[in-house]
C-alpha positions in Angstrom: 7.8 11.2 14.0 10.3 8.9 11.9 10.0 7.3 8.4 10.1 4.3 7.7 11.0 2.6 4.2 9.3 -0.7 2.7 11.9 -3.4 4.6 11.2 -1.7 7.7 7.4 -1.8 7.2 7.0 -5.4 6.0 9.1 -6.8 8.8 6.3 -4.7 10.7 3.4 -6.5 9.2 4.5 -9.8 8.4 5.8 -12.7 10.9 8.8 -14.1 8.7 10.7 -16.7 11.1 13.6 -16.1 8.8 13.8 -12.1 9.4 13.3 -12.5 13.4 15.5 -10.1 13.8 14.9 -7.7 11.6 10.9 -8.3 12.8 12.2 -7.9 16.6 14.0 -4.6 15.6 11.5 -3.1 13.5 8.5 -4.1 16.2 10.5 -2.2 18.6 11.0 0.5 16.8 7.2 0.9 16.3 6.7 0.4 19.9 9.2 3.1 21.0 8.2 5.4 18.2 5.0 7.8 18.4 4.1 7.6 14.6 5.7 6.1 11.6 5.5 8.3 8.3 5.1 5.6 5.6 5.8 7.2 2.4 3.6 6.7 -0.9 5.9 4.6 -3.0 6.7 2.8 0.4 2.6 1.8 0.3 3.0 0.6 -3.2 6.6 -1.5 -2.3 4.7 -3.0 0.4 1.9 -4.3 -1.8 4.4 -5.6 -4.3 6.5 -7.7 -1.6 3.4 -8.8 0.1 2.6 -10.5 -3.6 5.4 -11.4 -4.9 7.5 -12.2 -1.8 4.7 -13.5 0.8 2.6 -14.6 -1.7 -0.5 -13.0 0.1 -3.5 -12.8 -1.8 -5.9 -9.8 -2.1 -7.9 -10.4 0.6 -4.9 -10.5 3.2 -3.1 -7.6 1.4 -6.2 -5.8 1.8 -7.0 -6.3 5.5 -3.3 -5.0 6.1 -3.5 -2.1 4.2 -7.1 -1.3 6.4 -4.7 -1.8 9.3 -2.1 0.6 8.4 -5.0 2.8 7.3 -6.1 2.8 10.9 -3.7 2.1 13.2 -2.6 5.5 15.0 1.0 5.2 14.8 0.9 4.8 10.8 0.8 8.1 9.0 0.1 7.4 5.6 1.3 10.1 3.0 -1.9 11.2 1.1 -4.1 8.8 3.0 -7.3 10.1 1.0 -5.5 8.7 -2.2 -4.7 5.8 -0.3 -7.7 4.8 0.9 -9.2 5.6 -2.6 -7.5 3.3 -4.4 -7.7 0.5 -1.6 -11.2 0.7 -2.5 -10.9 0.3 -6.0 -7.9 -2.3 -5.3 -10.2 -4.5 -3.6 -13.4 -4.2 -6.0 -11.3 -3.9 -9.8 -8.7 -6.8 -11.0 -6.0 -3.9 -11.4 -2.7 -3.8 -9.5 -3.0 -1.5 -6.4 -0.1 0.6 -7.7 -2.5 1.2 -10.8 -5.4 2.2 -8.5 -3.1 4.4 -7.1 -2.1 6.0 -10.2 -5.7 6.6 -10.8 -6.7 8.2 -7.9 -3.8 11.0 -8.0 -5.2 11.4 -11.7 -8.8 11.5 -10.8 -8.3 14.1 -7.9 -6.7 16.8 -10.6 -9.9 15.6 -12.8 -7.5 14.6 -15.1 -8.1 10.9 -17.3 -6.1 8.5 -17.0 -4.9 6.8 -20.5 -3.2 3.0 -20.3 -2.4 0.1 -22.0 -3.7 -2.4 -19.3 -6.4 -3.9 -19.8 -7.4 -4.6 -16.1 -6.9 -0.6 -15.5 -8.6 0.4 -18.3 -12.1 -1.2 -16.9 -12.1 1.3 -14.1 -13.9 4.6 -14.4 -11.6 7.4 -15.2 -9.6 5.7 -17.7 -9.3 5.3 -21.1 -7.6 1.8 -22.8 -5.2 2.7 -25.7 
């Protein structure tokens, strides 16, 4: 097993012509790899670059986070979390790095307090 970090990942997941290198090399490394640890701040990166670099909206984003979910060479750290807050990623308005937050709180029964609004509608917070 071998981690990988967010670049790694995205050149994975995405087709970017202008990265076909970087694509090629990752791709391979995936190929001659048995499983790729993929870190939890790496998840939330990946989100984040999908957005704001890709410009993938939350339907996409969410049908490759159920791939990485899946596939049997991606070991997610805490995938119970991770598949947690994918679901309340792709039912709520929050960010998934805030649905993330809120799972880890939830699982030590703990309640979340915040100052966003979109987080705050979710069950298991509470809107300052």
């Amino acid at each position: 097993m071998i981690a990988v970090d967010t670049n790694v990942l995205v050149r994975i997941l995405v087709n970017d012509p202008d990265a076909s290198l970087q694509m090629q090399a990752a791709r391979a490394l995936l190929v001659n790899s048995s499983v790729l640890f993929v870190p939890q701040i790496v998840q939330v990166e990946t989100v984040w670059v999908l957005e704001s670099a890709y410009g993938f909206e939350k339907p996409s984003i969410c049908k490759i986070l159920d791939h990485l979910l899946h596939h049997p060479q991606f070991q997610l750290q805490s995938a119970e979390s991770f598949t947690t807050a994918v679901t309340l990623f792709r039912k709520h308005s929050a960010d998934f790095s805030d649905c993330l937050i809120l799972t880890e709180a939830t699982a030590r029964q703990l309640q979340l307090y915040t100052f966003d609004k979109k987080l705050g509608r979710i069950k298991g917070t509470a809107t300052l």
